[in-house]
C-alpha positions as CSV (number, residue, x, y, z in Angstrom):
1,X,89.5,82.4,84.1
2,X,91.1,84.9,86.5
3,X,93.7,87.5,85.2
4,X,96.1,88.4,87.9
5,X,97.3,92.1,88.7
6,X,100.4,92.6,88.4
7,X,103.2,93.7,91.1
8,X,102.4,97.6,90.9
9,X,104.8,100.3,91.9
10,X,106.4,100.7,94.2
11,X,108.1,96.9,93.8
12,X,108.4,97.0,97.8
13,X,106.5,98.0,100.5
14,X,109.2,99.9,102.3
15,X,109.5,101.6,99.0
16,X,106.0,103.4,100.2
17,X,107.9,105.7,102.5
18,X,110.1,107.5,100.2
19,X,110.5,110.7,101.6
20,X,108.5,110.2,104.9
21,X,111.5,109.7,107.0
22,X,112.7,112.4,106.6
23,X,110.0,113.9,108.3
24,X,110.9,114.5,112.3
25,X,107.2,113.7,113.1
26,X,107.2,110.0,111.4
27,X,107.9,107.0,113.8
28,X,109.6,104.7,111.6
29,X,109.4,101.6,114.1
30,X,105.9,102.0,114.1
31,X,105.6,102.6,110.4
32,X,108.0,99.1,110.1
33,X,105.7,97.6,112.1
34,X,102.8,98.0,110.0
35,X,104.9,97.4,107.1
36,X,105.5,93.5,107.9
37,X,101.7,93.6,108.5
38,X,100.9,94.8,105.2
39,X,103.3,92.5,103.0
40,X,101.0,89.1,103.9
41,X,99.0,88.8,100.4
42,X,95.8,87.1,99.5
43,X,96.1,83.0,100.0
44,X,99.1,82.9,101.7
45,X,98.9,80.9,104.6
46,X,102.4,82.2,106.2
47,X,105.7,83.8,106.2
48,X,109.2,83.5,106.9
49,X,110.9,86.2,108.6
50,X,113.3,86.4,105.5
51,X,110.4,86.5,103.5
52,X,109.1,89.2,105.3
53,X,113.0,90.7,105.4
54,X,112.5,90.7,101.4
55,X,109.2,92.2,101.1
56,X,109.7,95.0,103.4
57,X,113.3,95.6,102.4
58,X,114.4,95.0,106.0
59,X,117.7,93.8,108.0
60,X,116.6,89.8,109.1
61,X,117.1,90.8,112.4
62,X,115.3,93.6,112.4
63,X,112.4,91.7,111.3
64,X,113.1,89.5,114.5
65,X,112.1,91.8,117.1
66,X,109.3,93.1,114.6
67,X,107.5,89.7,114.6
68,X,108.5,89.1,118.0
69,X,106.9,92.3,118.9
70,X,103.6,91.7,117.0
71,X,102.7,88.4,118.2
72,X,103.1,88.8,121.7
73,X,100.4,91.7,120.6
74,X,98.3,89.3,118.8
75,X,99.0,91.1,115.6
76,X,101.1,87.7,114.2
77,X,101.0,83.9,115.1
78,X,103.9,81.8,115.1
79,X,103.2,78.4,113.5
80,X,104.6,76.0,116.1
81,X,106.2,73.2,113.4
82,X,107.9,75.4,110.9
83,X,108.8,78.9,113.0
84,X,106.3,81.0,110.4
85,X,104.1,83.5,110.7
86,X,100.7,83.8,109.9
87,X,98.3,86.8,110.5
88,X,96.8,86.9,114.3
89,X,93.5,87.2,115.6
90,X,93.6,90.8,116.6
91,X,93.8,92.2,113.3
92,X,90.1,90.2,112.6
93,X,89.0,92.8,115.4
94,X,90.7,96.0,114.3
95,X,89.9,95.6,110.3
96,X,86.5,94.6,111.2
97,X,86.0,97.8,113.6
98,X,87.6,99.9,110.4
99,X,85.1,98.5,107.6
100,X,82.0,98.7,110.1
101,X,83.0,102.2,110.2
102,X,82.8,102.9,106.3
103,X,78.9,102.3,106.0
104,X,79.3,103.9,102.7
105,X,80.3,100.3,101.4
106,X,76.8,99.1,102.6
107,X,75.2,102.5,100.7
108,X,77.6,101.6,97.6
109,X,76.6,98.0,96.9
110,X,73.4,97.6,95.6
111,X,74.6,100.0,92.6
112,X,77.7,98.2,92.0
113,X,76.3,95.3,91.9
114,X,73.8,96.7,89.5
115,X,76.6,98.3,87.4
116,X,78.4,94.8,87.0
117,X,76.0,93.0,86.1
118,X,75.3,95.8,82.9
119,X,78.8,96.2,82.1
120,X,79.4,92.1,82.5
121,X,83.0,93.5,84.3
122,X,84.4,94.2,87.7
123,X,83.3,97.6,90.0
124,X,85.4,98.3,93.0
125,X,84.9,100.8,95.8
126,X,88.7,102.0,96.8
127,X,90.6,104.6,99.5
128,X,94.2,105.6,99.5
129,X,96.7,103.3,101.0
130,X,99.8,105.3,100.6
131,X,100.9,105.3,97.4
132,X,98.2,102.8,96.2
133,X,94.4,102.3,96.0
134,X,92.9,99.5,98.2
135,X,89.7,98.0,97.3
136,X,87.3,97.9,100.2
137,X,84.1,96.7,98.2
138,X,84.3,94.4,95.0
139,X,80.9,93.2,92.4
140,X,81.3,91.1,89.5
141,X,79.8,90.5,86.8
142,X,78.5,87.0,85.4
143,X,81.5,86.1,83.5
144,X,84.0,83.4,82.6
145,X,86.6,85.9,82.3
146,X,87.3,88.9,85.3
147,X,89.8,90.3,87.3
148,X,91.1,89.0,89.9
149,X,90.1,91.7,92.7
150,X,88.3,91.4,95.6
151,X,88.4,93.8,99.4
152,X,91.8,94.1,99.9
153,X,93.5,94.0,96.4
154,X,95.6,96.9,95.6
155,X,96.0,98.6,93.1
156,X,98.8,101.3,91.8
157,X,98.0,104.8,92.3
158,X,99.9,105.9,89.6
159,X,98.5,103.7,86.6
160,X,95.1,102.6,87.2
161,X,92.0,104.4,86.6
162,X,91.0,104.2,90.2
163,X,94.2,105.8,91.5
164,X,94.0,108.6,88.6
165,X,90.6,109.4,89.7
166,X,91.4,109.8,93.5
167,X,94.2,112.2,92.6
168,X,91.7,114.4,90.2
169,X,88.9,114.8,93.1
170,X,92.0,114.6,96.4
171,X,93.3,118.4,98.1
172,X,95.3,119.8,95.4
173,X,98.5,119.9,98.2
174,X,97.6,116.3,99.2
175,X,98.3,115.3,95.0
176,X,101.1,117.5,95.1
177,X,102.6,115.5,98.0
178,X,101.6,112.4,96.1
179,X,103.5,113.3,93.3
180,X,106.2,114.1,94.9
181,X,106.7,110.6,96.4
182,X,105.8,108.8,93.0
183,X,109.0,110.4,91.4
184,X,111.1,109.7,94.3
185,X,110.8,106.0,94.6
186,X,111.7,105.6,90.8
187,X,112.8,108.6,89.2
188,X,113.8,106.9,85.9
189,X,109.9,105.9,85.4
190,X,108.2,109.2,86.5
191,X,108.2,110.9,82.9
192,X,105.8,107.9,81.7
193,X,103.9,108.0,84.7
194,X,104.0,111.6,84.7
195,X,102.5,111.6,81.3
196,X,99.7,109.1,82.1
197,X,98.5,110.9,85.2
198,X,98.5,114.4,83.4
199,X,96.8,112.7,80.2
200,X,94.0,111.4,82.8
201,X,93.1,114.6,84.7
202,X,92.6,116.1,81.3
203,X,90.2,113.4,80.7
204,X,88.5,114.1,83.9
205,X,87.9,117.5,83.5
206,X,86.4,117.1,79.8
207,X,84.8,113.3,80.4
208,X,84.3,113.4,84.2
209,X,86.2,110.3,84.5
210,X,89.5,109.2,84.9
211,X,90.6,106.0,81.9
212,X,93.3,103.2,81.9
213,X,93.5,101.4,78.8
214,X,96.8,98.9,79.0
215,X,98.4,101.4,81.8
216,X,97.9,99.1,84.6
217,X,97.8,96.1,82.9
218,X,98.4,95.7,79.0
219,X,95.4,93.6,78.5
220,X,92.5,95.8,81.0
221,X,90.8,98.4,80.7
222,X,89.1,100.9,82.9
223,X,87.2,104.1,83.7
224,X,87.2,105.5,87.3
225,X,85.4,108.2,89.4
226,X,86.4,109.9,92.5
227,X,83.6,111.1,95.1
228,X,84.0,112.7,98.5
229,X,81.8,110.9,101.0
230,X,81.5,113.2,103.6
231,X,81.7,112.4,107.6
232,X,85.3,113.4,108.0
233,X,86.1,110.6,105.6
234,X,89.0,111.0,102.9
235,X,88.0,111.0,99.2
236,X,87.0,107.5,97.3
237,X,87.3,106.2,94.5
238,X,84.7,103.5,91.6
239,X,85.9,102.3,88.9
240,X,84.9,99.2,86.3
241,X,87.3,97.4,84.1
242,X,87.6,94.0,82.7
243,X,89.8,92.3,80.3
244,X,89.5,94.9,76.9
245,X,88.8,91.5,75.0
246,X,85.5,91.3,76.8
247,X,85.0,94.8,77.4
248,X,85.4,97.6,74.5
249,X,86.6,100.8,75.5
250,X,84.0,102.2,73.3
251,X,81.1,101.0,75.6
252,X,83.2,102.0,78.3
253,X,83.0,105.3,77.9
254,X,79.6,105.6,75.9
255,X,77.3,102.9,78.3
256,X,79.0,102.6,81.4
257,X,80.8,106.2,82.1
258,X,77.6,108.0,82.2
259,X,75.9,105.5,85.0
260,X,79.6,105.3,86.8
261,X,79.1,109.3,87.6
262,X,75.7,108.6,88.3
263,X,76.6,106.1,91.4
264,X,79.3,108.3,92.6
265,X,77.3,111.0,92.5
266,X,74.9,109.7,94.7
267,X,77.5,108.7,97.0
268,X,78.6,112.6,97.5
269,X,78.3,113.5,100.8
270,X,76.3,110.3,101.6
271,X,78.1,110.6,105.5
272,X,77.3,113.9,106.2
273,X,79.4,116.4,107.5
């Protein structure tokens, strides 16, 4: 039995750049561009261009010349019988380039697979991806129950452990920043999530771990730690959580916490300067 995430803040992918276009530096073609990249999910074979219009919160026709643009790239293929799109062979290229580059994956998963199989829940290896964490390395534990996360599942910055633990160990300007774009893209919700980020880095600093128990999801719990890699690469986060009905938070934080610091500790400046 899988549990599915739920859609996390924000609720659209354009929604990510609250703020940013503002900035005279930003290329918001480009950034469009990457956008209707980014809204193809997990098991979806292909998309509409109004599909992608509603994902991206996007004119139709500006999601024309998007798609147009992007497969004669090789970013997007057009299906011949129906007019959709599906994702195009040189994306296999660039995200494989991009993960051969993170050999801390390959240093990271022998003790996550280690840590699942003692916890009997889910470990994941995550970067920032805007206002969300993206899993880049997923272990399991031999259950009937899990999560249904694997590489490329996202998660919300905002309430899940992983997110809170990126923004405890991340450039005190960069959190800032990160903040500040939380609260514009739904002001009405910030003074929860506000709450539940500030409750978290106090629970970092006393229990060297950030904790989300029903934030992200009413029914999962989870403990996170942030590390910084080394090698000019941006801070990471590891966190394990599982359905609470399978995983106390008591053993949580007593049995799996204190060997959760221990693997991202020896991840620390793994890459070197």
């Amino acid at each position: 039995m899988n549990l599915h995430s739920p859609r996390d803040l924000p609720d659209t992918e354009a929604d990510d750049l609250a703020g940013l276009k503002e900035d005279r530096h930003f290329v918001t073609a480009l950034a469009r561009g990457l956008d209707v990249l980014a809204c193809f999910r997990k098991g979806e074979e292909s998309l509409a261009n109004s599909e992608i219009a509603a994902r991206c919160g996007l004119a139709r026709s500006t999601v024309s010349r998007l798609t147009y643009t992007l497969t004669k790239l090789g970013y997007l293929h057009q299906m011949p019988q129906s007019g959709a799109y599906r994702l195009g062979t040189a994306l296999i290229a660039l995200g494989s380039t991009a993960l051969a580059g993170l050999d801390v994956r390959h240093l990271a998963r022998p003790g996550m697979r280690e840590l699942a199989a003692f916890s009997n829940a889910t470990v994941g290896l995550g970067v920032r991806d805007r206002l969300s964490m993206r899993y880049i390395e997923c272990a399991r534990g031999d259950v009937a129950i899990a999560l249904n996360m694997d590489t490329g599942s996202r998660l919300s910055m905002a309430r899940s452990a992983m997110g809170r633990a990126f923004l405890a160990v991340c450039a005190p300007a960069e959190r800032q920043a990160i903040l500040d774009d939380i609260r514009s893209v739904d002001d009405a919700a910030w003074p929860r999530l506000r709450d539940g980020i500030a409750r978290a880095l106090e629970d970092y600093a006393s229990h060297g771990c950030a904790r989300s128990f029903g934030d992200w999801q009413p029914t999962v719990s989870a403990i996170a730690v942030g590390f910084r890699p080394g090698g000019g690469l941006p801070p990471m986060s590891l966190n394990c959580g599982a359905p609470t009905v399978i995983l106390p938070q008591d053993f949580l934080m007593d049995e799996v916490r204190p060997r959760l610091i221990a693997l991202a500790r020896s991840l620390e400046g793994v890459m070197g300067s």
